[in-house]
N, C-alpha and C positions, 0 to 999 in steps of 0.2 A: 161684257163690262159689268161691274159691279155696281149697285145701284143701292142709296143707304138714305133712310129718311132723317131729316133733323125737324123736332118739334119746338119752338122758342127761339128766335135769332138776336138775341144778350149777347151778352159777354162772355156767355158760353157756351150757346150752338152757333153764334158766327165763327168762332177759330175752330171750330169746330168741322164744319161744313166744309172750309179753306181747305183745312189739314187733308180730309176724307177725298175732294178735288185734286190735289196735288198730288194725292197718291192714284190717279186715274180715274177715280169712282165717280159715275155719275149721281150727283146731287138731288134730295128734295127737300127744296127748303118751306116749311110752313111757320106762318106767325098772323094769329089778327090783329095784327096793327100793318095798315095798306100803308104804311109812309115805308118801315122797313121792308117791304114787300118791294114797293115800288123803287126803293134806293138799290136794292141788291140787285133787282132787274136790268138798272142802268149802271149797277157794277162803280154804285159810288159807297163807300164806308161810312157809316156813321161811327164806328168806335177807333178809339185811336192804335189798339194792339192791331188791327187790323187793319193796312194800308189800301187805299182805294185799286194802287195797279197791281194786287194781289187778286183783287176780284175780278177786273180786266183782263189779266191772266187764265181765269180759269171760268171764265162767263159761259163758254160753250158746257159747261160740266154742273153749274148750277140753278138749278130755277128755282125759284122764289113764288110761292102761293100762299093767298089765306083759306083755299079748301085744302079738308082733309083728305078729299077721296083723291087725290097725287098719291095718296102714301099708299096704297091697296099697291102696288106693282114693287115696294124694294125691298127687300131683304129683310132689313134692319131699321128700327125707329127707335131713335136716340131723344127721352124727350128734356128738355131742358126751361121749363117758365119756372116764374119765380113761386116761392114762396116765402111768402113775406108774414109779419105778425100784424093781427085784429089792433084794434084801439084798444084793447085789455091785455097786450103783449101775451096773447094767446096765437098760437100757430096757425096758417089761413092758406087750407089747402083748395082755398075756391077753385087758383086755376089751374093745379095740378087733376083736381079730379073730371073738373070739366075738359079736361084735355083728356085726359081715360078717356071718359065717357064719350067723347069724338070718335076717338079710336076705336071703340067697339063697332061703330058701321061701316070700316072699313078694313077692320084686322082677318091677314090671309092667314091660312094655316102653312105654318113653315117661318113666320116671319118672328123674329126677336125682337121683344122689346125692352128697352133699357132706360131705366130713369136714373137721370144724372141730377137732379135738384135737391138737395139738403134736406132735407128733413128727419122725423122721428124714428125708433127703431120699430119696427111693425109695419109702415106705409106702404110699402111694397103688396108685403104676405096678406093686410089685412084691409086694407085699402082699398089700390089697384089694382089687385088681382082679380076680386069679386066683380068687381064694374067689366073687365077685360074677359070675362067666363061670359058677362052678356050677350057676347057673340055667338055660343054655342060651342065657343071654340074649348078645350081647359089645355090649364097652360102645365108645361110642363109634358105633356102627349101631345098637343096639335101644334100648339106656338110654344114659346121660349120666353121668358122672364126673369130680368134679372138688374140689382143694383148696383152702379159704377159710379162716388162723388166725385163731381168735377173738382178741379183742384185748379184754377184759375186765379191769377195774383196780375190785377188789370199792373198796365206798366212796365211788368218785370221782361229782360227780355233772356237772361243768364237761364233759366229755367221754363220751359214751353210745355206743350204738350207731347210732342216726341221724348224731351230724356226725363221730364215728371214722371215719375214709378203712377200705373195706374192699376189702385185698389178695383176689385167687381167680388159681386157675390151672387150668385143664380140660386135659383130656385128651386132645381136640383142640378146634380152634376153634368148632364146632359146642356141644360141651358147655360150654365161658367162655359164651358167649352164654345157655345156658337157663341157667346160674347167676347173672348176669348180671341178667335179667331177674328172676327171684326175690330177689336182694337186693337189687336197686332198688327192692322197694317198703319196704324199710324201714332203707336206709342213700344217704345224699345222694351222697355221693363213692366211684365204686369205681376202683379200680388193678386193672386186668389186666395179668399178667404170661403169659409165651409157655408156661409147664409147670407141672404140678403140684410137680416138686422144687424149682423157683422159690419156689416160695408155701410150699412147708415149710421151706427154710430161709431166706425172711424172715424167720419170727415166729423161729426160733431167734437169727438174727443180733439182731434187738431185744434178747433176752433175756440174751445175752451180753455185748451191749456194755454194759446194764445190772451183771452180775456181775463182770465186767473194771474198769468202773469205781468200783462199791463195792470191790469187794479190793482196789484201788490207793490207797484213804481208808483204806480198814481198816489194811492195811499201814502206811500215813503214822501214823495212829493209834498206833501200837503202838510206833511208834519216838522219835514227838515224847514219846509215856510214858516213854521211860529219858530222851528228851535234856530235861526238864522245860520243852518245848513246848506251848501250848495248842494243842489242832487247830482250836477251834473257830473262835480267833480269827484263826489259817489260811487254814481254808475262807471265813471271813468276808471274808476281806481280797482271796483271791487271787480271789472270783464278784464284784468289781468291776469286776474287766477288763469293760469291753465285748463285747468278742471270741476268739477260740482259746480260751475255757477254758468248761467246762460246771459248773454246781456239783452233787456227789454228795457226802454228808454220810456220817460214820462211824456202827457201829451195832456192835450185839452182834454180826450174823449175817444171814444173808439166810434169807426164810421165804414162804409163798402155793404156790402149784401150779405156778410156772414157775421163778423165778429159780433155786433150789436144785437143780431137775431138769435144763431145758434142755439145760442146757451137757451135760451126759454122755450126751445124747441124741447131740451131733454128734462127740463124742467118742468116742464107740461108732463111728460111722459109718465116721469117718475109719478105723479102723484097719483096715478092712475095704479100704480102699482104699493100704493099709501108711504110712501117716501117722499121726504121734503130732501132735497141737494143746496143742505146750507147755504156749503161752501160756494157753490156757482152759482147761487142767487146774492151773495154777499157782493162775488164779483162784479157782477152785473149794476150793482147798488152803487159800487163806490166809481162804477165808469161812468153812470148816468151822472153823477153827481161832481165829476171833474168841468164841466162846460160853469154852471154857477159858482166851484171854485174859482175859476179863471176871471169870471167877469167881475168878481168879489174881490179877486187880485187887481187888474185895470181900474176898478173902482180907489181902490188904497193909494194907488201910485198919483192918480188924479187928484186927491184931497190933500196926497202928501205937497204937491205943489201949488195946494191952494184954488184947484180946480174941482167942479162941480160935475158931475157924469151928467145931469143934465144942461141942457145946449153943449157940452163937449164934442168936436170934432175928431170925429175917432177914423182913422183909414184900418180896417182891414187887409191883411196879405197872405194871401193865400183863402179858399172856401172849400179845395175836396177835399175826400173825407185821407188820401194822401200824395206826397209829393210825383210831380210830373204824370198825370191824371188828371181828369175833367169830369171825374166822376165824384159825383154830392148826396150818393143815396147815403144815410144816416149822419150824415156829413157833421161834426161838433160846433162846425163855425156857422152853421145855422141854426142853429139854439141860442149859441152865444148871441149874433147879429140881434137875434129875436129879444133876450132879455136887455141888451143894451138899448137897442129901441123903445123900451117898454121903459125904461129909466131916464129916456128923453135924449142919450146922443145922438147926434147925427153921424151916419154911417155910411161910409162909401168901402166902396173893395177893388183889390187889384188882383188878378188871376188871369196871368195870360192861358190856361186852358180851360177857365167858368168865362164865357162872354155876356152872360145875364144868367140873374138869378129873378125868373119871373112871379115868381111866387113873392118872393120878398118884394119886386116891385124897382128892383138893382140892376145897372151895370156896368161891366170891369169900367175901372177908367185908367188910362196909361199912368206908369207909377209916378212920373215926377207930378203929372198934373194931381193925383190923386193926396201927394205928400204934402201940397201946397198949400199953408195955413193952416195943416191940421193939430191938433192941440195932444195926439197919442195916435201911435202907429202899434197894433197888434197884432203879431207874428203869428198864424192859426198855424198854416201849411207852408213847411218851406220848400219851394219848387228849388229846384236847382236852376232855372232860368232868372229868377228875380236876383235883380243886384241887393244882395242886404246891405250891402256895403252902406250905398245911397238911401236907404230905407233908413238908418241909423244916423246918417250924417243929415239930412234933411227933416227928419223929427224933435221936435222938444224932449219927448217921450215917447221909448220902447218897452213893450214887455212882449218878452219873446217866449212862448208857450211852447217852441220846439229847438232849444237848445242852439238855434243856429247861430246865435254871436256871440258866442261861450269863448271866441278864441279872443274876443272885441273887450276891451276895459273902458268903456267911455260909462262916466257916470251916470248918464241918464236911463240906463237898459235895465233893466229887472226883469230875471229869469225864471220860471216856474220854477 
């Protein structure tokens, strides 16, 4: 039996681990947080792409630890934590290297290892590889290295990790092959590219062209508002083209693990190399800057009625960062909440997949109760479960940030 370690149990060494299980292989799962540790032991899910009787399923195939020294015995060590940005939107490979540097007292000779976490072009080569020679071992003749970005879209179910094309780039041609061979058993299509900086800034380019092309709607957005343009019937009109146009829709902000981050991943890089990337710091600019548009909008619509943002009764709908998800990392409706607080409404929210937002101090409240008296209903995230119907018909005032009652004519809705 084949035996494969996972380093990180997210959002993307949990389907991760599933997928590697399913296909027969015996499991190691590592993560220091004892709650995920402990949840995967008793084969209960915390992420929602991941059903609890999928783990059930495959309980005998996985185990779950916060030691390292589990991984000394498997093949293959897939590592997957986050990295995320400093408070100076600088790159923060705290716990990518500390998780190398794990790995050095227990790395075998023969074993691959593969990082799937986002980040800069060079990380690999000039990172963790140094930390990983710590062992005595060098890679490339003893062990194998090499990079693979996960390509993870929490929610979706139309595209997984079997038929998502998976990019890897090794270290040398010896190590693409044993990675190669380990995610062919549980992905159809793979893309090898000639290096590891290849494959790191793939997934960045993905992630950018994505936040390049939201800022450019967003922007549009913000302009058709003074010129009394509708965007949506815009965006509608101009995704008929056949060809040369992509359709990307306006929103409060961009939010999840990558789009928000990415871009100041390569953006850091660059400058190391005495290049400023206008263009993807401009993006970045005008996305941050969409959440104080919005509240700047909700603010207009409340004076427009003679209403005050402070003491105004504002319900929230929707808080992740996208529809049918409970996931709020970077999330724009926690900015917003943040600045409208700060202006004195009172805020409640409804999200049947947020049950509390602890930080803020929130939580969900069922939506008739939360409509009840309230003086503006604000449309962040539209889940496909929420009735907007009754969100529209129940509020004095809507403004809808994500285009969902575009089909709806009641005068009191104002749309981004």
């Amino acid at each position: 039996m084949r035996k494969i370690g996972i380093v990180g149990l997210g959002y993307v060494g949990l389907p991760l681990a599933v997928a590697f299980a399913a296909e027969g292989c015996e499991v190691v799962a590592v993560d220091l947080d004892p709650r995920k540790v402990e949840a995967l032991n008793a084969a209960e899910s915390y992420i929602e792409d991941v059903p609890s009787h999928a783990l059930v399923e495959r309980r005998e195939l996985i185990h779950a630890s916060t030691r390292y020294e589990r991984l000394a015995t498997v093949e293959a060590i897939l590592v997957c934590v986050p990295t995320p940005l400093t408070a100076n939107r600088e790159p923060d490979l705290g716990p990518l290297l500390e998780s190398a540097q794990s790995l050095t007292g227990v790395l075998q000779a023969g074993q691959l290892v593969v990082l799937e976490s986002t980040t800069y072009p060079g990380t690999t080569r000039e990172r963790i590889l140094p930390i990983l020679e710590e062992s005595g071992l060098r890679a490339g003749k003893d062990f194998h290295l090499a990079f693979s970005p996960e390509r993870v879209d929490p929610g979706r179910a139309d595209f997984t990790l079997r038929n998502t094309p998976k990019v890897l780039g090794g270290l040398t041609d010896t190590c693409a092959q044993r990675a190669e061979e380990v995610y062919g058993l549980v992905c159809d299509e793979l893309v090898r590219v000639s290096t590891p900086e290849a494959a790191e800034l793939c997934k960045l380019l993905e992630n950018i062209f994505r936040s390049v092309n939201i800022a450019l709607v967003n922007e549009m957005s913000m302009l058709t508002d003074r010129m009394g343009i509708d965007i949506w019937e815009v965006v509608d009109a101009a995704a008929t083209k056949p060809y040369g146009f992509m359709r990307f829709d306006p929103g409060p902000g961009m939010g999840g693990h990558c789009l928000p981050v990415d871009p100041f991943y390569l953006s850091w890089r660059a400058r190391e190399f005495d290049m400023t990337t206008e263009f993807i710091e401009l993006a970045g600019k005008v996305n941050q800057q969409m959440p104080y548009h919005c509240v700047a909008k909700a603010q207009r619509v409340l004076n427009d009625a003679g209403l005050a943002v402070n003491g105004a009764k504002i319900t929230v709908i929707g808080v992740s960062y996208k529809p049918g998800v409970g996931d709020i990392r970077e999330s724009p409706a926690l900015k917003i909440i943040g600045l409208l607080a700060q202006a004195g409404a009172s805020i409640s929210y409804h999200d049947p997949h947020v049950p509390s937002l602890s930080e803020l101090g929130l939580q969900s409240v069922p939506l008739e109760r939360a409509l009840t008296g309230n003086d503006l209903a604000l449309i962040v995230t539209a889940h496909p479960s929420v009735d907007h119907d009754l969100v529209v018909e129940r509020s004095p005032l809507v403004v809808d940030l994500r285009g969902v009652t575009r089909r709806m004519g009641a005068a009191k809705i104002v749309r981004l």
